[in-house]
N, C-alpha and C positions, 0 to 999 in steps of 0.2 A: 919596844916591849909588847905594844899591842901585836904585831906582827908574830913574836914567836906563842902568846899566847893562841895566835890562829892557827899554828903548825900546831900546838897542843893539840886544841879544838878537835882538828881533824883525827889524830891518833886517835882520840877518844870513843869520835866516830867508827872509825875500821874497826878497832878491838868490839865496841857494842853490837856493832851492825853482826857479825862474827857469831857472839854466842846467839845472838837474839835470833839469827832463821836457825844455828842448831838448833835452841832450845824447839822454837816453831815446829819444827820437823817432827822431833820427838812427843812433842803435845800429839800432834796429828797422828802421830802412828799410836801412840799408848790410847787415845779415845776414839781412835778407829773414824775421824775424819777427815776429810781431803783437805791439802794444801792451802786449797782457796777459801776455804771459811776459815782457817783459822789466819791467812792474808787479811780477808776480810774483817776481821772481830779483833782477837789478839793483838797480832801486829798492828793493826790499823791502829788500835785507840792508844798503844804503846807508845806508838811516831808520832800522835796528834798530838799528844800528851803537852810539849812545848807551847803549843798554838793554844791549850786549854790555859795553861802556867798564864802565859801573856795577856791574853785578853779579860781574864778573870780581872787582872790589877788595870789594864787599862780603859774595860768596862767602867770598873768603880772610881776611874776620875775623870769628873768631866773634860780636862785639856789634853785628854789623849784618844778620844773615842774615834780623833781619823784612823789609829794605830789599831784598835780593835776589828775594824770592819778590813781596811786595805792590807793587816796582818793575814784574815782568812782568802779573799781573794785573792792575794799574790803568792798566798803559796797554794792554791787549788792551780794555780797558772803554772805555776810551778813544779806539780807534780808531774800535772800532765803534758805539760810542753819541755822541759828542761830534764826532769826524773823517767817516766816514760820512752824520752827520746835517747838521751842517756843507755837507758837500761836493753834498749832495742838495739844499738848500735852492739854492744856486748853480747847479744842472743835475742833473735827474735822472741817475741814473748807470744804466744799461744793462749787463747782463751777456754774458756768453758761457755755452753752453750746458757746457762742460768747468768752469766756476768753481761751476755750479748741482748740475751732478752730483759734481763731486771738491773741489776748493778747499774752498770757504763749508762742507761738512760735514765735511771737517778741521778747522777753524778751528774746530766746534761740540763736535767730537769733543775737544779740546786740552784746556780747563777739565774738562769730565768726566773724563777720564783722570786729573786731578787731583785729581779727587776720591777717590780711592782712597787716596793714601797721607794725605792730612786726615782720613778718618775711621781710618782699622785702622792706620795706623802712624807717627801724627805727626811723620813727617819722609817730604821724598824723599830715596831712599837713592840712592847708585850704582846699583843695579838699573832702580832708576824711570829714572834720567840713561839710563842703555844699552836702555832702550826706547825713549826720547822718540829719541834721537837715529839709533835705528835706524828709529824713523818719518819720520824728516825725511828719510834718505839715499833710503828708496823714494819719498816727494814731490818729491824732487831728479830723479831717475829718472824718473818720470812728467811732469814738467813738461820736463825735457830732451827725451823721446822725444816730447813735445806739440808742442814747440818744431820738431823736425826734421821730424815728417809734416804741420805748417802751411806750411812755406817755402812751395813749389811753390801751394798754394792760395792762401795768400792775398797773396803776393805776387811780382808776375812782374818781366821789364827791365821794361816800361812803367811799371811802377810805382815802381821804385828809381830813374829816369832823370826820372821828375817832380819838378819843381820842381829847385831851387835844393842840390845837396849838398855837404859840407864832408868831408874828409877822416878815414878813420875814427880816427882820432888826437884829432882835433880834438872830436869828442866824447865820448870817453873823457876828454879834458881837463875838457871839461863836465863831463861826468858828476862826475868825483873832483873837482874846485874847488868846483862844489854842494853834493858832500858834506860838503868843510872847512868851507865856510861853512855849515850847516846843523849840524854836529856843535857848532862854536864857537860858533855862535847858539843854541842848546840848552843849552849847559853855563852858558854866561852867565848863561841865565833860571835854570837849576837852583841853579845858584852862590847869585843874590842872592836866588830866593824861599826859600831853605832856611833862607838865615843871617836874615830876616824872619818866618818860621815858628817857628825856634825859639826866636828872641826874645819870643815871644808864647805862649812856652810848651806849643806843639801836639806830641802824641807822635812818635815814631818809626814808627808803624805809619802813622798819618794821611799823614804828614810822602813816606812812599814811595808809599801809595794814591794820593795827590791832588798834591801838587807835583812830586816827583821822577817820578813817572810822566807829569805831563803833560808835565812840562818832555821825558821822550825822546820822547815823542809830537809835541813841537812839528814836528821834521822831517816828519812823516808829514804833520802835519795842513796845514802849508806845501805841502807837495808835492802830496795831491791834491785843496784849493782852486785852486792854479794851476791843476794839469791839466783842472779843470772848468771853471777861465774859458778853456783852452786850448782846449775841447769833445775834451779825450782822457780821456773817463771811464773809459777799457781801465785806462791805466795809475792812475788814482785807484782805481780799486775792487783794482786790484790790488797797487797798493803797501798796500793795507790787509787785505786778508786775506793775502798773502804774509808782512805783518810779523808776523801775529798769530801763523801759521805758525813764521815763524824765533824769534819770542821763546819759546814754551815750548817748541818741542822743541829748537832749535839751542840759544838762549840757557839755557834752564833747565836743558837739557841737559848741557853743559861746566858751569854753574854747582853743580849738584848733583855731579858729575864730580869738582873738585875738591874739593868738603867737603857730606856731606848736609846738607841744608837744614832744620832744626824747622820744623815749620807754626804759626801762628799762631792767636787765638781765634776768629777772625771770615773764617777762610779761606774755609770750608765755602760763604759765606753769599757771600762775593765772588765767587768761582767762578761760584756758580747766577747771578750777577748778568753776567758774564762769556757765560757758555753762555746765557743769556735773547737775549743780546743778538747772537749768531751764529745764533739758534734765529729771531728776528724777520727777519732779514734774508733767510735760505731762506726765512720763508714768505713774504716781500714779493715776492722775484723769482719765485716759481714760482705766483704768485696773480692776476698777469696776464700778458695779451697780449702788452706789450711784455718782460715780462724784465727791469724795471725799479723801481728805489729812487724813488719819490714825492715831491714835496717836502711832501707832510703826513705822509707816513712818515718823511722826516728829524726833522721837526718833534717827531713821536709820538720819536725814540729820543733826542735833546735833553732834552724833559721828561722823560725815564724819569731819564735820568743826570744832571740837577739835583737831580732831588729826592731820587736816592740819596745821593748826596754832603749832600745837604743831611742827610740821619739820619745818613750817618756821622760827620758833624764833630760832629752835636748829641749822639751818643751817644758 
């Protein structure tokens, strides 16, 4: 039973993933901004949405707060070692020169910052939350104020009046029906591979590292496979560093907010594995010509996160 509810899951996924870069698309062209902010904004906090869902309920009980913390780092690992490599392997993915200089070394910056309260003060406290989310409201800021001095460049009437446009309603519809379906095709898969997990007697740490994190990362990872067989690698690269963005400072943010968080044994260790994998990606885009993720480069961050997962589970 658990099984065909996972083949649900996934439909749920492709059809959401689907309307959600149309709707995208059509956002960006009716308000006249580029791909990559509304990757970045939109889509991002749309795909996090899951990682918010979860950690909110397992913030507020103390016997799941491993689930809160190893929820967000294993699916930041997740984006960018598994979703990333993924999405590369299907079309290189091309950046933007503002993702190269700001984004991508936020996203590097996020794990590191965590590492601070894993060694000297085994929890994040309220304090650490009122940082993180005081980072996020200046990213918020800079990507708005990115967002408004792009209009006029990069896109004029000629370009909002091509092709074929639907009413901005109409995708905004998109956009939120992708998201239900995307949210509910996520919780499905979390649902059935948890109650399968723990039948098999896998810990609680594991259990939020590797299933419950993939499972919220399914929307991400739905969303920018589509948008690269779409050829809109703006919004795939940006719904993935934008989430990685919203999950530790927005989500871990309010998460810690409500109740600090303990760190766990093996925190330290996930992080570095976490920040390695935001650390490869700057240096992939800024090591050539084009600005671009490789498909041997997807391949190289694939095997990285197999085989880590493979010592976590062994150890």
């Amino acid at each position: 039973m658990h099984f065909l509810l996972i083949i649900t899951g996934f439909a749920l996924l492709i059809f959401g993933a689907n309307y959600l870069v149309d709707g995208a698309v059509g956002v960006a062209k009716r308000f006249k901004v580029s791909d990559l902010v509304i990757g970045l904004t939109i889509v991002a906090f749309g795909t996090s949405a899951p990682e918010m869902v979860i950690n909110l309920f397992a913030a507020a009980d103390p016997s799941t707060t491993d689930i809160a913390l190893t929820n967000i780092i294993g699916s930041n690992q997740i984006n960018t070692f598994l979703i990333l490599g993924a999405t590369a392997l299907v079309l290189p993915i091309q950046s933007q020169a503002s993702s190269r200089k700001f984004d991508i070394p936020l996203s590097l910056a996020a794990p590191l910052l965590l590492l601070i309260p894993a060694f000297f003060r085994n929890e994040v406290t309220r304090t650490d939350a009122m940082l993180l989310l005081a980072i996020f409201v200046f990213f918020m800021f800079v990507t708005v104020r990115k967002a408004m001095k792009a209009r006029a460049t990069h896109y004029t009437d000629e370009t909002e009046n091509s092709g074929k446009l639907f009413k901005t309603g109409i995708y905004f519809i998109m956009v939120f029906g992708g998201l239900v379906l995307l949210v509910a095709g996520g919780r499905i898969i979390v649902n059935s591979a948890t109650a399968i997990a723990e039948s098999l007697g896998i810990s609680q740490a594991v259990v939020g590292l590797s299933i419950v994190a993939l499972g919220t990362s399914l929307p991400e990872l739905a969303t920018s496979v589509v948008a690269a067989f779409k050829k809109k690698t703006d919004i795939a690269i940006g719904n993935i560093i934008g989430s990685n963005i919203f999950n530790v400072f927005l989500v871990l943010g309010i998460s810690a907010t409500i109740r600090p968080l303990p760190t766990y044994q093996n925190m330290p260790v996930d992080l570095a594995i976490a920040a390695l994998g935001s650390l490869l990606v700057l240096i992939y885009v800024w090591t050539n010509k084009k600005h671009e993720i490789k498909r041997w480069e997807g391949l190289l961050l694939l095997c990285i996160y197999f085989a880590y997962m493979t010592w976590t589970i062994a150890s």
